[in-house]
C-alpha positions as CSV (number, residue, x, y, z in Angstrom):
1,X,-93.9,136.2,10.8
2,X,-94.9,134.8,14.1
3,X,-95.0,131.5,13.1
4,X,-91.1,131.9,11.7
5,X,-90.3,133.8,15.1
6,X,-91.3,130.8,17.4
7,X,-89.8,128.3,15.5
8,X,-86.6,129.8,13.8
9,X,-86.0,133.6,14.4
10,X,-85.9,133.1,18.4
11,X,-84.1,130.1,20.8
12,X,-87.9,129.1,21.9
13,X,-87.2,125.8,20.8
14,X,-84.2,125.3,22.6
15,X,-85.2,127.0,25.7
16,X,-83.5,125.4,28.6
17,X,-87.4,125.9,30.2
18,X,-89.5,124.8,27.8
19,X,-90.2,121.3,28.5
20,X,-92.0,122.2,31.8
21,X,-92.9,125.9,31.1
22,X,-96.4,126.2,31.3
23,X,-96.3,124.6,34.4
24,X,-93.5,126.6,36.0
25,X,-90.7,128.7,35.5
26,X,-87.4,129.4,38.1
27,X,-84.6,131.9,37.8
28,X,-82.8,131.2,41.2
29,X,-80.1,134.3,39.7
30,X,-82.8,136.8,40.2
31,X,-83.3,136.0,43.7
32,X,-82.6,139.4,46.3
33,X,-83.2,140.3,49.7
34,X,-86.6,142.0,49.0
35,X,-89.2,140.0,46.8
36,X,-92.6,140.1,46.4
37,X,-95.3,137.5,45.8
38,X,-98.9,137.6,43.9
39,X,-101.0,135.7,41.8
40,X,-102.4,136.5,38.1
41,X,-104.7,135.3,35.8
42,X,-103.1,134.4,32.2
43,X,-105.4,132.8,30.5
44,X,-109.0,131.9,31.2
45,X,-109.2,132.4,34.7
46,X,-106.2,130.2,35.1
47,X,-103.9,131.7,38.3
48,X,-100.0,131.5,38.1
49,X,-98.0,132.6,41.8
50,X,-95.6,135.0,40.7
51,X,-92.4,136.0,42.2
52,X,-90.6,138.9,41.4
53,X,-87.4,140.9,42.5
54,X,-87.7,144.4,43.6
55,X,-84.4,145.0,43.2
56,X,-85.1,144.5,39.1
57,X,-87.4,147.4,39.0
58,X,-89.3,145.7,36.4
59,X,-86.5,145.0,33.7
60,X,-84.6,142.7,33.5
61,X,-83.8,140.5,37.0
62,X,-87.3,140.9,37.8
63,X,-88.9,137.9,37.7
64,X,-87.7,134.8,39.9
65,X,-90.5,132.4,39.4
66,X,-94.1,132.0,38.0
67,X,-95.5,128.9,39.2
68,X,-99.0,127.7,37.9
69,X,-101.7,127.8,40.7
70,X,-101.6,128.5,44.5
71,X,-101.2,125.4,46.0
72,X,-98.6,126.0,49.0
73,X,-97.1,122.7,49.2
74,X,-96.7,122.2,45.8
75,X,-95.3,125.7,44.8
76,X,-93.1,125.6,48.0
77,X,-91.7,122.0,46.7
78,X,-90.6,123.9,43.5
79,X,-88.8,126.5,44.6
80,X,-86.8,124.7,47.1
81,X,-86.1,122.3,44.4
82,X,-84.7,125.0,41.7
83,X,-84.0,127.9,44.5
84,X,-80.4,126.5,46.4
85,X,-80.7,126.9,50.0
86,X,-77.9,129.7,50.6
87,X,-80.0,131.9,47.7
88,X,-82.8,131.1,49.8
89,X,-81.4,132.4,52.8
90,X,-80.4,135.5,50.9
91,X,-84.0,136.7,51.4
92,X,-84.4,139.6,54.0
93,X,-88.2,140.8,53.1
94,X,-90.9,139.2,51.6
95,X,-94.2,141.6,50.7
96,X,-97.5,139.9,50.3
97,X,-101.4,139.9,50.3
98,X,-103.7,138.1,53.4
99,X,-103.7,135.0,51.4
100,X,-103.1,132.4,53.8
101,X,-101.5,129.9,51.1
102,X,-98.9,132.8,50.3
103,X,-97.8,133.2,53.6
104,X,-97.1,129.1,54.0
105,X,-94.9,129.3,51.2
106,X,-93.1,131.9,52.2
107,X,-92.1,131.4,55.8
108,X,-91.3,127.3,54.9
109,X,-89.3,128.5,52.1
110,X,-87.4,131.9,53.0
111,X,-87.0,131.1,56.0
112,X,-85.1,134.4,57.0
113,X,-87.3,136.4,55.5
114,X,-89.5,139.0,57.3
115,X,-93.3,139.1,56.1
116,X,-94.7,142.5,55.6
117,X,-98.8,142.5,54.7
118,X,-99.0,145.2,51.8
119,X,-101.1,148.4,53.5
120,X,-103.0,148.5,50.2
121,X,-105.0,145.2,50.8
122,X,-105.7,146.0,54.4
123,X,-106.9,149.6,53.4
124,X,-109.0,147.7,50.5
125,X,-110.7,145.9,52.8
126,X,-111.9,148.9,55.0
127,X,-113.1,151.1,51.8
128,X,-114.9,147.3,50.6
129,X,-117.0,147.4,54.3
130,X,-117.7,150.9,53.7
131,X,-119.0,150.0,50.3
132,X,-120.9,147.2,51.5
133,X,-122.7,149.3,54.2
134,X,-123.5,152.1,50.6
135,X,-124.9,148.8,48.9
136,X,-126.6,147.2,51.2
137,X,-128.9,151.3,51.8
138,X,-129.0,151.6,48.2
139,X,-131.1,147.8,47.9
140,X,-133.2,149.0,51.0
141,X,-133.9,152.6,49.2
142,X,-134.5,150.7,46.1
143,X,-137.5,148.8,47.8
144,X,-138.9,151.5,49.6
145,X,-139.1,153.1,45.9
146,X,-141.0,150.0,44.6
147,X,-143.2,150.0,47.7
148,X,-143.9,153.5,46.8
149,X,-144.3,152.9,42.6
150,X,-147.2,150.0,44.1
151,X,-148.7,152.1,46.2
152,X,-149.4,154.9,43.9
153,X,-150.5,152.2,41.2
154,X,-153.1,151.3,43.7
155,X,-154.3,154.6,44.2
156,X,-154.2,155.4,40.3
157,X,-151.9,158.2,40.6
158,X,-148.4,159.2,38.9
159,X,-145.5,158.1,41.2
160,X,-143.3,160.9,41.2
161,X,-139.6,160.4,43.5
162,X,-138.8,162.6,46.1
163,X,-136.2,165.0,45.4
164,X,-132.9,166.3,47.4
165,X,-131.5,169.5,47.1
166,X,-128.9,168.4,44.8
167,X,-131.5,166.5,42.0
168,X,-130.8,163.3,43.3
169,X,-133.3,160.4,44.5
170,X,-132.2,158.6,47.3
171,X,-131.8,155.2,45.2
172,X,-129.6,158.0,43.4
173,X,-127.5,159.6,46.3
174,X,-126.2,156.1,47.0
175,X,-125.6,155.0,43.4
176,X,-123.7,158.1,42.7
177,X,-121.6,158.2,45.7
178,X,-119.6,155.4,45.3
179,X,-116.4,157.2,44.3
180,X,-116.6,160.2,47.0
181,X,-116.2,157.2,49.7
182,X,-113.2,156.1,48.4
183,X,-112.0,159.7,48.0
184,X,-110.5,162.0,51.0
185,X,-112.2,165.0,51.7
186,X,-109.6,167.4,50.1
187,X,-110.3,165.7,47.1
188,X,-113.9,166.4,46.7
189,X,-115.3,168.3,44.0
190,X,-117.9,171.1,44.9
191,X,-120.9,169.0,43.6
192,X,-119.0,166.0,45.3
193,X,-119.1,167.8,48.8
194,X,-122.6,169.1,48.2
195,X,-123.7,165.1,47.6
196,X,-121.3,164.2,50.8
197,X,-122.8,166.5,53.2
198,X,-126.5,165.5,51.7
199,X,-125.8,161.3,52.3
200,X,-124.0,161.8,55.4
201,X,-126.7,163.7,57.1
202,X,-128.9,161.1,56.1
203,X,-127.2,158.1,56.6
204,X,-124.7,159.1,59.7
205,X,-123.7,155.2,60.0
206,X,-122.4,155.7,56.5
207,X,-119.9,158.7,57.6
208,X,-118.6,156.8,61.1
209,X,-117.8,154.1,58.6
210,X,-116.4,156.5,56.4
211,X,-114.4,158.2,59.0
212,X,-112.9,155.1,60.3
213,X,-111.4,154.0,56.7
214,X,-109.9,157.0,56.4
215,X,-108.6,156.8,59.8
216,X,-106.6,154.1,58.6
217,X,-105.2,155.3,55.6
218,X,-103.9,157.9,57.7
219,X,-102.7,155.5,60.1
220,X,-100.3,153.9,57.3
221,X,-99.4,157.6,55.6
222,X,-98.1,159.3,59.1
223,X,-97.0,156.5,61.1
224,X,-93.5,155.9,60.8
225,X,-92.3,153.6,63.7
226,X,-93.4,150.3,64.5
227,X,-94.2,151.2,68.2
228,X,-96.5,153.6,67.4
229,X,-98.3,151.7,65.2
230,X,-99.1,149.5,67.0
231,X,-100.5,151.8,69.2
232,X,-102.5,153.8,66.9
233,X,-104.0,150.5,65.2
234,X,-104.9,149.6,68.9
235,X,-106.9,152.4,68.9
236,X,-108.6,152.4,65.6
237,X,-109.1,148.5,66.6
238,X,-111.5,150.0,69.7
239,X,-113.5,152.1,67.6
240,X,-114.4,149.5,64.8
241,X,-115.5,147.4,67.9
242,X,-117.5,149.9,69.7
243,X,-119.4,151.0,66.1
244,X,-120.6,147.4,65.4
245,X,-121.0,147.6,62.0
246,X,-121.1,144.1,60.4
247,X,-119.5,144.9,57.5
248,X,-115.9,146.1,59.8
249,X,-116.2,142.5,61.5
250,X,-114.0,140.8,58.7
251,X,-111.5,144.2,58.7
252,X,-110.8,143.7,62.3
253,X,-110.4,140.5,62.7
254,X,-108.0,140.2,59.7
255,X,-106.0,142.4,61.3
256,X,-106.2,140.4,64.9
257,X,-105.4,137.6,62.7
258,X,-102.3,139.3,60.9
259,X,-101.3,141.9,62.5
260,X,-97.5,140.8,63.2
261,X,-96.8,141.2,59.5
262,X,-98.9,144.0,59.0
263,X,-96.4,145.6,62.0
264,X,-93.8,144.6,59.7
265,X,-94.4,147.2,57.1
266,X,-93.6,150.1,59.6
267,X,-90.2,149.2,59.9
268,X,-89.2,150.0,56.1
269,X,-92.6,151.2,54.6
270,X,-92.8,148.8,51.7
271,X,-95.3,147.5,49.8
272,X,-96.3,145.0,47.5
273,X,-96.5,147.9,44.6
274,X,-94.0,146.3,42.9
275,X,-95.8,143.1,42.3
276,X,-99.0,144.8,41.3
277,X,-97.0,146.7,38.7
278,X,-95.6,143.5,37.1
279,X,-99.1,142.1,36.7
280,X,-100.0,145.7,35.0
281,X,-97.5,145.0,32.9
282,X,-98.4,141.2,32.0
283,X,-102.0,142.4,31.1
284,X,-100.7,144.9,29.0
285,X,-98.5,142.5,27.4
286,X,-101.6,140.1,27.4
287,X,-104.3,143.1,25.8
288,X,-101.2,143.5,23.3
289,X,-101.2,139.9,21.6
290,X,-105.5,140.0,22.3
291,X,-104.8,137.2,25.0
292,X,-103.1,134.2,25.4
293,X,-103.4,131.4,23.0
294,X,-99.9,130.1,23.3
295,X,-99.3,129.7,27.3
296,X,-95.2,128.6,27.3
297,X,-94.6,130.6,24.3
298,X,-96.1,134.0,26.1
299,X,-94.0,133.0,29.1
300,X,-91.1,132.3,27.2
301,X,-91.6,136.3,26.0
302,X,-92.2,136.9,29.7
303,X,-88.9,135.5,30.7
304,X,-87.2,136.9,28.0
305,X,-88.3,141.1,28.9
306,X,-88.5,140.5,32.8
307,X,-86.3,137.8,33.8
């Protein structure tokens, strides 16, 4: 049945795209004032740049282009080569990732276009230097346990871990906190709090760290004006610089380094949610058919749902 579907039941064979569509597609109609860009993996690791309309909602007008790797120069060729200029120029709002190749593309190619950095990546990258810092204790508890195991080899006796309140070894404390420091506070569980209040006390680097991702979560959820953001990232700049943790060295200066377009988001509050959904959905539809053996014909399908 798929076999007739490809070749007789649907226009795949006539597709106006299908001569160059595994390596890109366009649909300069779909083109609005807000897009978003992203990348996804379709088949076997290989990455596809994906455009998309927010306006579409994820139906139909969504997608504008999906254009096989990241290369900047070569993406931006395409899509001023299929995309006219004045649709170009349409373009009011462009969100995005920290990917330097994604910006390139689109400041040479929407030219009007504001840049906002999605809050989502920059908060990622706080809770990822928080979970570096809960890594990095966990490998040094996790020697001291095998110094200890040697030790009481030596001395012919049963190595028995120390205990905390709550059951947990230390090697364990660490291991099992991993989702409370991604979690607020109010969130917590009681045994959640109880484990908080045990790793915090002894590791009190691990809660300033804590406390300064969640700082800037909060940052992004109160803040409304641009001024004031800045102001308040100023601040939270300071205290990342007075802690000194290594792990917080690539957070802040990823912000030095972008923080015009992360600004940019305080001005309307959007995010690149909508291009995180459409890859939801192309995995789904990828899990669906158990991956991709057909590359054009699954965009084809892609184009047919979303564009």
């Amino acid at each position: 049945m798929e076999e007739q579907y490809v070749a007789h039941l649907s226009d795949y064979t006539d597709w106006d795209q299908l001569g160059h569509s595994e390596d890109h597609v366009v649909f300069p109609d779909n083109v609005g004032e807000q897009l978003t860009i992203d990348e996804t993996a379709l088949s076997q690791g290989e990455l596809y740049t994906v455009i998309t309309n927010k306006a579409g909602k994820g139906n139909k007008g969504t997608l504008v282009a999906m254009i096989r790797g990241t290369d900047s120069d070569r993406i931006r060729s395409i899509l001023q080569r299929k995309i006219p200029l004045n649709k170009r120029l349409m373009v009011r709002e462009v969100t995005l990732d920290m990917a330097a190749s994604m910006e390139q593309i689109v400041r040479k190619t929407f030219t009007k276009a504001t840049l906002v950095t999605d809050r989502f990546h920059v908060q990622k990258l706080a809770y990822d230097a928080v979970q570096q810092m809960r890594i990095e204790l966990r490998w040094e508890a996790m020697e001291q346990e095998n110094k200890e195991m040697e030790l009481s080899r030596e001395a012919g006796k049963p190595f028995v871990a120390a205990r905390l309140e709550n059951g947990d070894t230390r090697k364990q404390l660490l291991a099992r906190s991993r989702y409370i420091l991604f979690k607020r506070k109010d969130d917590w569980s009681a045994s959640q709090t109880l484990r908080a209040e045990i790793l915090f006390r002894l590791y009190p680097q691990l809660e300033e760290a804590y406390g300064l991702s969640q700082q800037l979560g909060e940052i992004y959820h109160r803040v409304k004006d641009k001024g004031v953001g800045f102001t308040q990232l100023a601040r939270w700049y300071d205290q990342v610089e007075k802690a000194g943790f290594k792990s917080f060295n690539t957070v802040s200066r990823s912000i030095q380094n972008h923080y015009q377009t992360i600004l940019n988001y305080f001005e309307r509050r959007s995010t690149n949610a909508a291009a995180e959904s459409f890859n939801a959905k192309i995995k789904a539809f990828r899990s669906q058919f158990r991956g991709v053996r057909n590359v054009s014909f699954f965009i084809y399908r892609l184009a047919k749902i979303y564009a």
